[in-house]
ROFI-930316 format. One record per residue (C-alpha): x, z, y; chain. Coordinates in nm, 3 decimals. Last residue first. Example, Ala and Ser with C-alpha at 12.3 -4.5 7.8 and 13.67 -1.06 7.14 Angstrom:
<east 1.367, up 0.714, north -0.106, chaine A>
<east 1.230, up 0.780, north -0.450, chaine A>
//
This chain:
<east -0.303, up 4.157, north -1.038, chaine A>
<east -0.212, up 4.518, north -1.219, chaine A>
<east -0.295, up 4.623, north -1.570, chaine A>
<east -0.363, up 4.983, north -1.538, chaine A>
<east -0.562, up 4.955, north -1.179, chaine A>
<east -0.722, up 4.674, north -1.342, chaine A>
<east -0.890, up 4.884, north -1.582, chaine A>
<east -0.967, up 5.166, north -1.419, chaine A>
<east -1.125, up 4.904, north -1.141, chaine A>
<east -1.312, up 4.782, north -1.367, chaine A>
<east -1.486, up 5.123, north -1.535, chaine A>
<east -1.571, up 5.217, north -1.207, chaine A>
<east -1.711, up 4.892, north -1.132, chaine A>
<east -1.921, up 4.854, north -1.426, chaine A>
<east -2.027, up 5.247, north -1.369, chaine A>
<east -2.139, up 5.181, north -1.032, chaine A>
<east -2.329, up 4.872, north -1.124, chaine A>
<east -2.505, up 5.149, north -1.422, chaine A>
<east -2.571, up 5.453, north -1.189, chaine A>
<east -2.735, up 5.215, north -0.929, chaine A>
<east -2.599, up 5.096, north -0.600, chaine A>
<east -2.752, up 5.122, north -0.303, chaine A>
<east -2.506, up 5.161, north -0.078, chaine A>
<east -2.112, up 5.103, north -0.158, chaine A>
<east -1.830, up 5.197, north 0.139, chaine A>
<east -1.510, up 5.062, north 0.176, chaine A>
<east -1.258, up 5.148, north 0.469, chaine A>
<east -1.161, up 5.461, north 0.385, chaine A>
<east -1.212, up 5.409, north 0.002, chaine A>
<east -1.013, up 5.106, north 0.006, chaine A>
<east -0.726, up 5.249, north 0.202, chaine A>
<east -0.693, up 5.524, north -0.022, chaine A>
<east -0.693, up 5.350, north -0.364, chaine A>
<east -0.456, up 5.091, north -0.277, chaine A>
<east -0.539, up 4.764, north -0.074, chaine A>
<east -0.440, up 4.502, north -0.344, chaine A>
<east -0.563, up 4.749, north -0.634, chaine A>
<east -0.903, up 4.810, north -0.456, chaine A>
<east -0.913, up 4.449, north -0.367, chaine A>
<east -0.877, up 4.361, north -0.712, chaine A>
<east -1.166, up 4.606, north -0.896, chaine A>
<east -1.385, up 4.473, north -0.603, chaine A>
<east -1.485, up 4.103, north -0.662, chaine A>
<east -1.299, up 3.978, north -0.956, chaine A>
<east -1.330, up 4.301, north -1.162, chaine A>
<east -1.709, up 4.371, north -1.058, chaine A>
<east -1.784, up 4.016, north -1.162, chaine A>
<east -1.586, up 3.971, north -1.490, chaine A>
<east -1.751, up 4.298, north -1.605, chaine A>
<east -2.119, up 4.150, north -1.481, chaine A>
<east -2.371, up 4.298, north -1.184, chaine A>
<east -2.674, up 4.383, north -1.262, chaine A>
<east -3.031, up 4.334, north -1.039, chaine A>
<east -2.892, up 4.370, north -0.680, chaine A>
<east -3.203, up 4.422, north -0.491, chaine A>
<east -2.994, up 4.661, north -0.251, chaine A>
<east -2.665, up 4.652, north -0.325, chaine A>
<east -2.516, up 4.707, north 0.002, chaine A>
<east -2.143, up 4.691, north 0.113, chaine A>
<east -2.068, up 4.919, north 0.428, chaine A>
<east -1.781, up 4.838, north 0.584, chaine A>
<east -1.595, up 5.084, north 0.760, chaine A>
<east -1.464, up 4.959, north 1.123, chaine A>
<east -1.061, up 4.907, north 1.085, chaine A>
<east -1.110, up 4.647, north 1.342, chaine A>
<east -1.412, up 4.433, north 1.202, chaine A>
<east -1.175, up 4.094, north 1.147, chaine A>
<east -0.975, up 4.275, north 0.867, chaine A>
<east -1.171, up 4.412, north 0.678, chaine A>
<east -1.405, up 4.118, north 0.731, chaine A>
<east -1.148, up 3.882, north 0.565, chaine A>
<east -1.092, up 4.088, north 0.257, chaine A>
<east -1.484, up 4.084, north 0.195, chaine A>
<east -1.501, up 3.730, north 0.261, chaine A>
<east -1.229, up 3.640, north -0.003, chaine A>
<east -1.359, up 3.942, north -0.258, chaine A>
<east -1.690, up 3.784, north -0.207, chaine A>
<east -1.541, up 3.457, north -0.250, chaine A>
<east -1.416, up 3.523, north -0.627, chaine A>
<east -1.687, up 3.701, north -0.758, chaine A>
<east -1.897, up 3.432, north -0.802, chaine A>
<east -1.626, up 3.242, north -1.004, chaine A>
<east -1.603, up 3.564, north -1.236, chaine A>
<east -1.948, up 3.555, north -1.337, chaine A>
<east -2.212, up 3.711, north -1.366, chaine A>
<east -2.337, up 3.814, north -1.037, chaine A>
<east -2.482, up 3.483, north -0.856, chaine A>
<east -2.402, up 3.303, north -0.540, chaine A>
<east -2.308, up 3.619, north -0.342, chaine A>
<east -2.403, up 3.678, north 0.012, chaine A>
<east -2.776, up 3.747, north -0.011, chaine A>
<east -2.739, up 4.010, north -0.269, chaine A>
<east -2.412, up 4.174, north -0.122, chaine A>
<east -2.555, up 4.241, north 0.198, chaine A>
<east -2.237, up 4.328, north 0.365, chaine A>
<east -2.327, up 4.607, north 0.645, chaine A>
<east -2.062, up 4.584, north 0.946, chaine A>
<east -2.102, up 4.933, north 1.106, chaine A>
<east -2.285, up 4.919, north 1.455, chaine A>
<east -2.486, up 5.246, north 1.336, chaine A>
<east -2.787, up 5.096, north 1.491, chaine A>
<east -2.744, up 4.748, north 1.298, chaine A>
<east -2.596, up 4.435, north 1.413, chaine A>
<east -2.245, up 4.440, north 1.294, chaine A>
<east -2.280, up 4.195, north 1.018, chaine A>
<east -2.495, up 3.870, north 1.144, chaine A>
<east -2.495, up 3.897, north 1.525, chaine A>
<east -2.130, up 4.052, north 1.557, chaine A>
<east -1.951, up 3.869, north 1.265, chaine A>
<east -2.086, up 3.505, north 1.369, chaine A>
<east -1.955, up 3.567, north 1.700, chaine A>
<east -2.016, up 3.691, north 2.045, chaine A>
<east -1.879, up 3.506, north 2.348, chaine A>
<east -1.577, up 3.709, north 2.567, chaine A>
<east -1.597, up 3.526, north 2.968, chaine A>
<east -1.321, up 3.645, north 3.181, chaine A>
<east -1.409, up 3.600, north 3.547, chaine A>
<east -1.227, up 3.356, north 3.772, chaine A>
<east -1.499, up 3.122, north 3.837, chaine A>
<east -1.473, up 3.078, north 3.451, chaine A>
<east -1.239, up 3.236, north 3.259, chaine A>
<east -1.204, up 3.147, north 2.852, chaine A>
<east -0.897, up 3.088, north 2.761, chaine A>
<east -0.756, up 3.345, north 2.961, chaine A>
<east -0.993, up 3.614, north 2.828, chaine A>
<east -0.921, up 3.449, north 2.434, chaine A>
<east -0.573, up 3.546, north 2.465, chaine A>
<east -0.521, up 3.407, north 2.100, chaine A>
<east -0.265, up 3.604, north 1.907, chaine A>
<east -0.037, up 3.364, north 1.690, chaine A>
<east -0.032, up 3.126, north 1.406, chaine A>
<east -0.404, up 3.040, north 1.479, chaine A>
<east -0.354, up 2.692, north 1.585, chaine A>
<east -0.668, up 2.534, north 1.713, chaine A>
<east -0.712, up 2.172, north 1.689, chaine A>
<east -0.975, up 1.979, north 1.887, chaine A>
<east -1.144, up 1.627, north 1.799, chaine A>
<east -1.424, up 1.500, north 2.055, chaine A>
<east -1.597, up 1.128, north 1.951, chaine A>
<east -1.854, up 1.016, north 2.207, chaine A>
<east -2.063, up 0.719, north 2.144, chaine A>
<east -2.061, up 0.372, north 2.187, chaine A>
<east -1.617, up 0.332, north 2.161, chaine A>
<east -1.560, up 0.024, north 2.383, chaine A>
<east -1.261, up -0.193, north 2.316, chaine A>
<east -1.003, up -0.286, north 2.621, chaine A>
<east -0.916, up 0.179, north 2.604, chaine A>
<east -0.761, up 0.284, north 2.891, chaine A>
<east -0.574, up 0.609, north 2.862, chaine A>
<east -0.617, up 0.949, north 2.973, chaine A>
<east -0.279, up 1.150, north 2.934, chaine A>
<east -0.246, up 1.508, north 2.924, chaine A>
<east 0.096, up 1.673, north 2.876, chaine A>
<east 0.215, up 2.017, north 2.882, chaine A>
<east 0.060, up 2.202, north 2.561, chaine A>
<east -0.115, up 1.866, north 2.405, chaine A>
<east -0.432, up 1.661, north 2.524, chaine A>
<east -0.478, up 1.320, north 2.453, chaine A>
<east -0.836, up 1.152, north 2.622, chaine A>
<east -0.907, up 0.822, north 2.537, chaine A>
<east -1.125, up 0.571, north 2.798, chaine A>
<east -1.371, up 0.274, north 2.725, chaine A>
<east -1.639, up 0.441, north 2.709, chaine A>
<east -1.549, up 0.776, north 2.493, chaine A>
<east -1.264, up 0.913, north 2.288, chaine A>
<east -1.198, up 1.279, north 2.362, chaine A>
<east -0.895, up 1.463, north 2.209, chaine A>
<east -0.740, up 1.808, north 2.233, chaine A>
<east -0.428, up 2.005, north 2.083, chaine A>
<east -0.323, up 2.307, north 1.964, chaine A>
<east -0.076, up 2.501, north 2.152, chaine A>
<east -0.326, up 2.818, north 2.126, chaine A>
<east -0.370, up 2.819, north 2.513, chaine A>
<east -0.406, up 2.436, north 2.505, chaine A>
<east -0.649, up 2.463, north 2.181, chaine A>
<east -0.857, up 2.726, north 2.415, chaine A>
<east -0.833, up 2.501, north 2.724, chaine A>
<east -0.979, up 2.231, north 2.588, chaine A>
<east -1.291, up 2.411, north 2.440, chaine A>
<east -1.300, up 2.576, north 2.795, chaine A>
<east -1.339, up 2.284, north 2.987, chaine A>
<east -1.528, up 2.077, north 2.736, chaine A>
<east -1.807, up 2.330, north 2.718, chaine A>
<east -1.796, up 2.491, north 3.119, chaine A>
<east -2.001, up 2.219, north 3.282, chaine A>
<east -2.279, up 2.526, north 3.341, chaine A>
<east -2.559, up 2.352, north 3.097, chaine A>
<east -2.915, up 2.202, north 3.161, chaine A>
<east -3.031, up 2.258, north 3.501, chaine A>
<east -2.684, up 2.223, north 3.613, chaine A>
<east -2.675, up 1.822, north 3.520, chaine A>
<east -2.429, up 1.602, north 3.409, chaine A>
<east -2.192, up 1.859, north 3.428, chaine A>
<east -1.843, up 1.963, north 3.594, chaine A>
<east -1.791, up 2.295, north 3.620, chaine A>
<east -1.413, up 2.343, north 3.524, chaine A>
<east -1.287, up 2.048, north 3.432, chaine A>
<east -1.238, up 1.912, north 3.122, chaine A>
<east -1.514, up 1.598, north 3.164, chaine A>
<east -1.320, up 1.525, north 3.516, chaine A>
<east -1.048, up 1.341, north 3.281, chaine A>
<east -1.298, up 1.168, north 3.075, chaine A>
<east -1.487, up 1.059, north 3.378, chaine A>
<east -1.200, up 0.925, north 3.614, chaine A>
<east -1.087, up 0.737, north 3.264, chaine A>
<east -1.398, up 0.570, north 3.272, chaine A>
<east -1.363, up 0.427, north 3.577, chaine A>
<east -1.464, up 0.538, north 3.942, chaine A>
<east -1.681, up 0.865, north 3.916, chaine A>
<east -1.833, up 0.914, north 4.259, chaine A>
<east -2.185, up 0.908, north 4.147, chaine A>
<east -2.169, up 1.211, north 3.976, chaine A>
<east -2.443, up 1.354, north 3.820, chaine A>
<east -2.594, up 1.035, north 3.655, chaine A>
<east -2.183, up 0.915, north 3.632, chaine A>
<east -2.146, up 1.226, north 3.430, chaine A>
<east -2.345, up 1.084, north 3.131, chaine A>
<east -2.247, up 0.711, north 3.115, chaine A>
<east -1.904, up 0.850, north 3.131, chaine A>
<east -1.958, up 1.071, north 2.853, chaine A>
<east -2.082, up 0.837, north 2.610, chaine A>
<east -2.461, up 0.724, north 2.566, chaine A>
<east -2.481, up 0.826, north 2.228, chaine A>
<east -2.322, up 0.739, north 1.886, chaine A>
<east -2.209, up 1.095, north 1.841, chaine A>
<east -1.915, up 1.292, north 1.694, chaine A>
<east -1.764, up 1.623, north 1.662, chaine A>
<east -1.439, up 1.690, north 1.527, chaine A>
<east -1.289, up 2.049, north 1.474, chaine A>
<east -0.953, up 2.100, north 1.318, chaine A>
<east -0.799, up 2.432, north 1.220, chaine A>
<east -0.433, up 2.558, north 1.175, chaine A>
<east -0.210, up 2.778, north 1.051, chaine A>
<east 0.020, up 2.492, north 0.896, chaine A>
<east -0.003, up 2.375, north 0.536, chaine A>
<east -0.185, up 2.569, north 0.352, chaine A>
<east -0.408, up 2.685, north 0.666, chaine A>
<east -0.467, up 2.320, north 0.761, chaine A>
<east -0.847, up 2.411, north 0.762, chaine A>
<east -1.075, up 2.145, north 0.822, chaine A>
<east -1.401, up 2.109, north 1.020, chaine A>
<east -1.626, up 1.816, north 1.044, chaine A>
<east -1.978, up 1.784, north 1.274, chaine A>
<east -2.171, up 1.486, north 1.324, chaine A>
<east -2.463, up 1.430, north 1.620, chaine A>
<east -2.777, up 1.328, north 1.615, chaine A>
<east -2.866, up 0.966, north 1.541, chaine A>
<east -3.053, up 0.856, north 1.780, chaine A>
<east -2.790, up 0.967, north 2.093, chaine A>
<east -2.886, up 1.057, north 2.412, chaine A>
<east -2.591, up 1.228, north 2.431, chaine A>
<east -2.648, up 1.500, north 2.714, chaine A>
<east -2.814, up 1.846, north 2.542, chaine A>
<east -2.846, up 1.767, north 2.192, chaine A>
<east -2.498, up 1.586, north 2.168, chaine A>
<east -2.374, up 1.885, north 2.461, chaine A>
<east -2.510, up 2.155, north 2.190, chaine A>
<east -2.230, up 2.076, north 1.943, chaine A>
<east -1.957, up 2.124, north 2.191, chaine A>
<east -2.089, up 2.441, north 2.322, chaine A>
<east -2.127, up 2.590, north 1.975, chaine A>
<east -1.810, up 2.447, north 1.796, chaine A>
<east -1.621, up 2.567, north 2.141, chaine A>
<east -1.731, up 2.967, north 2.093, chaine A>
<east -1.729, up 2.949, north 1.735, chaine A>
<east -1.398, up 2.834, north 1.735, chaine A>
<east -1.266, up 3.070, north 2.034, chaine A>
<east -1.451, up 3.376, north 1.867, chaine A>
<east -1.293, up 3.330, north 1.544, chaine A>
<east -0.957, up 3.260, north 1.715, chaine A>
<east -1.016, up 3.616, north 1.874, chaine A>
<east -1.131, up 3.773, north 1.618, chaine A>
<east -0.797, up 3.717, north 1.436, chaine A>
<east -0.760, up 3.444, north 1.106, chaine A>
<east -0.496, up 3.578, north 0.842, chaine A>
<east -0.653, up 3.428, north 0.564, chaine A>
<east -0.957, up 3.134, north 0.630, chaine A>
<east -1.240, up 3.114, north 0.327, chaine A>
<east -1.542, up 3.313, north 0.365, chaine A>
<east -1.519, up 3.395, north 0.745, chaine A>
<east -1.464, up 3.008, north 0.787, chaine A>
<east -1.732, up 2.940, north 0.549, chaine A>
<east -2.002, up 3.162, north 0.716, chaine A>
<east -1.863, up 2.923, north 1.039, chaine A>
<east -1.911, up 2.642, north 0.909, chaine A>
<east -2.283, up 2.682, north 0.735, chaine A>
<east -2.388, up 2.926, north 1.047, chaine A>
<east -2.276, up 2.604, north 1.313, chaine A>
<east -2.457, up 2.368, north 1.078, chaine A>
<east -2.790, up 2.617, north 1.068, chaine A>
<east -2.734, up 2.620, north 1.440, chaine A>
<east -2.705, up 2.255, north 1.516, chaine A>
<east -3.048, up 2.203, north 1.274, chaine A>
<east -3.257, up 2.411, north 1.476, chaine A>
<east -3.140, up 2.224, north 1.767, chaine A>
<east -3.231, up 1.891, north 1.628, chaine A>
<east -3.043, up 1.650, north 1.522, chaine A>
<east -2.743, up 1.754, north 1.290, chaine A>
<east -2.542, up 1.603, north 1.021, chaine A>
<east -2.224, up 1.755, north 0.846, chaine A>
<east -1.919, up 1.670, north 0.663, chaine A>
<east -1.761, up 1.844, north 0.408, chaine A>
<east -1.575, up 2.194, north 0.466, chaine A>
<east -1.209, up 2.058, north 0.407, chaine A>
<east -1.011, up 2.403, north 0.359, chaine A>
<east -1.235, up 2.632, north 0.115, chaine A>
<east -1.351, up 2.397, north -0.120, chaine A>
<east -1.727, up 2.401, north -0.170, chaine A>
<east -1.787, up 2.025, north -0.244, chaine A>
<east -2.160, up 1.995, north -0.330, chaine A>
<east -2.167, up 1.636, north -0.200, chaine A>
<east -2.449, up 1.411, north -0.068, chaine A>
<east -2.517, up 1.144, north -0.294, chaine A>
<east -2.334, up 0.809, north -0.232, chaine A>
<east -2.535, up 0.430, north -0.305, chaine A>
<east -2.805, up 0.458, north -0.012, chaine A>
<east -2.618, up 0.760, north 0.162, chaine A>
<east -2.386, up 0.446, north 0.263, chaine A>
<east -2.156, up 0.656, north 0.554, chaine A>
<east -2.295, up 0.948, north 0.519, chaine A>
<east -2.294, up 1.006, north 0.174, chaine A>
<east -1.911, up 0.835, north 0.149, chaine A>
<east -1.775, up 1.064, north 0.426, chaine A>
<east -1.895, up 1.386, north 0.255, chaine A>
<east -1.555, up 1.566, north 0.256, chaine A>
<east -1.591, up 1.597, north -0.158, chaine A>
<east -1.666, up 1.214, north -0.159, chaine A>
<east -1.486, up 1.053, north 0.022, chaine A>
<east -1.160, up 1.328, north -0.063, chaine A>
<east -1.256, up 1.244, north -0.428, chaine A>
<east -1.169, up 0.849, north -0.332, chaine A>
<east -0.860, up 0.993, north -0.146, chaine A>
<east -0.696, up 1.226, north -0.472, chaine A>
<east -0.787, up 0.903, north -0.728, chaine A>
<east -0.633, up 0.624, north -0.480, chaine A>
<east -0.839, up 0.307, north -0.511, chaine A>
<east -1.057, up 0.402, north -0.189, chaine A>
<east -1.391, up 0.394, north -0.229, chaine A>
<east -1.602, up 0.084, north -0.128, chaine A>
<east -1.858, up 0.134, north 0.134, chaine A>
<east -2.169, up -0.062, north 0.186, chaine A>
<east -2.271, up -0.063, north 0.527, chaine A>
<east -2.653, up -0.191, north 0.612, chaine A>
<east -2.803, up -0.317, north 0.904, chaine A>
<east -3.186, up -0.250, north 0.980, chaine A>
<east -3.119, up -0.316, north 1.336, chaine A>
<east -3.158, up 0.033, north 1.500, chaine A>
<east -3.193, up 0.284, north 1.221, chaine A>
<east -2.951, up 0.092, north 1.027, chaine A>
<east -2.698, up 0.010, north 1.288, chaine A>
<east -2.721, up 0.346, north 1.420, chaine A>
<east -2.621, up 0.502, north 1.084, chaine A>
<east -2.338, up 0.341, north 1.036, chaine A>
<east -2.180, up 0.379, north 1.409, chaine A>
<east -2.242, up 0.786, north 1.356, chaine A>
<east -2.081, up 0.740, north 0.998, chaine A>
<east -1.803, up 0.528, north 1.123, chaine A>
<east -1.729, up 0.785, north 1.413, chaine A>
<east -1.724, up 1.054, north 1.117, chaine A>
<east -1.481, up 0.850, north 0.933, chaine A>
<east -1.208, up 0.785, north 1.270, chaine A>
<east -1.279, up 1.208, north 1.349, chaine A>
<east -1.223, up 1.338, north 1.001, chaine A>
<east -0.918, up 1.194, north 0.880, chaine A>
<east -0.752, up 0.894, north 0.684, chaine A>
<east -0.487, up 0.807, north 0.448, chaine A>
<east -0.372, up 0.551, north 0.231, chaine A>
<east -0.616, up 0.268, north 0.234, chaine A>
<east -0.624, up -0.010, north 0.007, chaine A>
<east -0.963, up 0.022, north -0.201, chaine A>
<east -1.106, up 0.124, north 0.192, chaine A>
<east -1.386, up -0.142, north 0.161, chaine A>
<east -1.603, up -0.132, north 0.424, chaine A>
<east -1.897, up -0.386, north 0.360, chaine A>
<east -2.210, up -0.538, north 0.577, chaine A>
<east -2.565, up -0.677, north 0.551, chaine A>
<east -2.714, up -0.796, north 0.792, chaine A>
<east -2.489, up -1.063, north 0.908, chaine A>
<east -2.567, up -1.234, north 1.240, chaine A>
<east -2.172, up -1.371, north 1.361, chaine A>
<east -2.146, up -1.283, north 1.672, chaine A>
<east -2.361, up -0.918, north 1.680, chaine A>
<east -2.341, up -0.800, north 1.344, chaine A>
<east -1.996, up -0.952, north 1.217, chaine A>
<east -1.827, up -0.896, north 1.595, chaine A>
<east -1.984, up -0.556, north 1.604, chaine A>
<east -1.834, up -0.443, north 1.298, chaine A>
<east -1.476, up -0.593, north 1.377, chaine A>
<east -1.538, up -0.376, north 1.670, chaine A>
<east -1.576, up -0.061, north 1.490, chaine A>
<east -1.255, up -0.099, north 1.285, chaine A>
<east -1.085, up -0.204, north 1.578, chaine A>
<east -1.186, up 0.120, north 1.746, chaine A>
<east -1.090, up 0.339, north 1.444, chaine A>
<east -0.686, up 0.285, north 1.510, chaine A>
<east -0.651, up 0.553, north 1.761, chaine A>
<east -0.823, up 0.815, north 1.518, chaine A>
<east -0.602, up 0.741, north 1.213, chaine A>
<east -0.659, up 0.483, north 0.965, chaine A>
<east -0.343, up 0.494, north 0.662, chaine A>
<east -0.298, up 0.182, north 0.486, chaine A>
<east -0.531, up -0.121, north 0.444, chaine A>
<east -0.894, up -0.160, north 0.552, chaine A>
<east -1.075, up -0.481, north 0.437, chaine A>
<east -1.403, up -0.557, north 0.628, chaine A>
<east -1.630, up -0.787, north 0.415, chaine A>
<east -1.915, up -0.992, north 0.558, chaine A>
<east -1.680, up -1.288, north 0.534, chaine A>
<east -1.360, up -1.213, north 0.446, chaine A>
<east -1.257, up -0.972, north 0.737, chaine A>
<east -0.858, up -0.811, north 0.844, chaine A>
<east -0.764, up -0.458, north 0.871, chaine A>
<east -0.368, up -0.313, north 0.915, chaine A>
<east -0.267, up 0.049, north 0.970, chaine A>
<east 0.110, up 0.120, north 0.833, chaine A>
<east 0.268, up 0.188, north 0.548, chaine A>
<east 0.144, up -0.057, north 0.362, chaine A>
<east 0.000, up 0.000, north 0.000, chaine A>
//
């Protein structure tokens, strides 16, 4: 396979060779256009059987673009997998393939813990029960992440979400990725996508005085700057870009005919000769060190610190303890594979509550299985040691006969060892 990003067309076919990154997917899109628009064909292929490598925000904007051409000119996309075993299961486990050609893919029920698959959204009931999928999974599943960098993802994830409801005019909703680089580097990458109006269509209803589309992208991340005050502050982008500058992450908006590359100490807003229809943001946080989250996010001078997914859904009760429900949380109790992310999320809210206790209840917990109570609790008792668990863990609810299982598991492990 080359090593390098190369496409050519046979036809109604679009062939995709080596690896497509985000600054490549605009030729994929027009080549698109050119076969729908110039040359009349209805029906359409992608095949990636030669591609090397690709990422979240180039297949996301081919989703959005995908689905617009079949809601809006009956078009259909087939999509041909990649010939490489670990990329065609990355289609399908990241959810690309579904949403690009949901005709012939069926949605995935990937539940790895650092490429949570590909979302759709619409409505605003359905933009918060994607943010609560992500960002349960990102308690669940990222190690060593602070409160703060929880807080900063949630915080950006949320605002820039809400602008697709909010400002994108867009018929297709809007398309949400995140990935966690944490084996690799300490890392995690947002893109969110739409096949709206575009951001400088947006402003310019605002702000007359916006020039060319670069003026627009470039006034997009600062501070205040909306399409309209009735709706939103102007703050998303703003503070979303200055949390991955903070964090020495890194920022992207493609949009109009203008690109947007942020990293720590240079910005550059580039002129783009083919349109992107839509609005395609991509942000990376880095979560190697502590996030100053009241720099990041000061507006008008004053220190703005969101609540997260750990406040509202744990710490919400009058003794302002984090409770762990264990009966809604776990995905079944006899096993050793549903014991597994408990003791994940379980480790991970030790340490994002601040030493708080937390209380795990067993309330309409049936029985719990050996494997179970070893995987979930017997470990972290032997990987915190017998003191700190039982100052920081407390059980509720639990029955004479769970208790013994546990009991009896944690004896056991406690002899054996991890």
């Amino acid at each position: 396979m080359p090593p390098f990003f190369s496409m050519y067309t046979t036809g109604n076919r679009i062939f995709v060779q080596g690896p497509l990154r985000t600054r490549d997917m605009r030729r994929v899109l027009a080549a698109i256009h050119n076969l729908v628009s110039n040359l009349g064909y209805q029906d359409l292929e992608l095949d990636f059987s030669a591609c090397s490598a690709t990422f979240g925000g180039p297949m996301l904007a081919l989703a959005a673009y995908s689905e617009r051409y079949l809601l809006n000119d009956n078009i259909n996309i087939d999509l041909t997998l990649p010939n490489d075993s670990a990329l065609q299961r990355l289609f399908l486990n990241a959810n690309w393939a579904h949403l690009i050609n949901p005709q012939k893919y069926e949605p995935t029920h990937f539940k790895g813990r650092t490429q949570i698959p590909a979302m759709k959204y619409g409505s605003g009931p359905e933009q918060h029960a994607a943010m609560q999928n992500v960002m349960e999974k990102i308690v669940a599943g990222v190690n060593d992440f602070d409160r703060s960098h929880l807080k900063a993802l949630e915080w950006s994830l949320n605002e820039i979400t809400d602008n697709v409801i909010n400002h994108a005019q867009s018929v297709v909703g809007g398309f949400l990725q995140v990935t966690n680089f944490g084996y690799k580097r300490r890392a995690v990458e947002f893109a969110v996508c739409d096949a709206g109006i575009g951001i400088p269509t947006s402003l310019r209803e605002g702000h007359r005085e916006i020039g060319s589309d670069q003026d627009a992208l470039d006034k997009a991340i600062r501070e205040g700057v909306t399409r309209d005050r009735g709706v939103g502050q102007g703050n998303g982008l703003y503070g979303s870009w200055r949390v991955t500058q903070i964090s020495e992450g890194s920022f992207e908006i493609h949009s109009g005919n203008a690109s947007l590359i942020s990293y720590p100490g240079n910005l550059r807003v580039s002129r783009e000769l083919i349109p992107f229809n839509g609005t395609l943001v991509v942000a990376v946080i880095n979560y190697d060190r502590p996030l100053a989250l009241e720099e990041a996010l000061s507006f008008r001078g004053k220190p703005h610190i969101p609540v997260d997914i750990v406040e509202l859904t744990y710490e919400a009760n009058e003794e302002g303890l984090p409770v762990f429900p264990l009966a809604k949380e776990a995905q079944g109790f006899g096993s050793r594979a549903a014991g597994l992310p408990v003791r994940q999320k379980l480790r991970n809210l030790l340490r994002l509550c601040d030493g708080k206790r937390l209380i795990v209840d067993f309330g309409d917990v049936p029985i719990v299985s050996s494997s179970f109570a070893d995987e979930a609790f017997a470990k972290l008792f032997v990987e915190m040691g017998p003191v700190s668990f039982m100052r920081a863990v407390e059980f509720r609810n639990v029955d004479s006969t769970i208790q013994g299982l546990i009991d009896r598991a944690i004896e056991q492990r406690t002899r054996t060892g991890l």
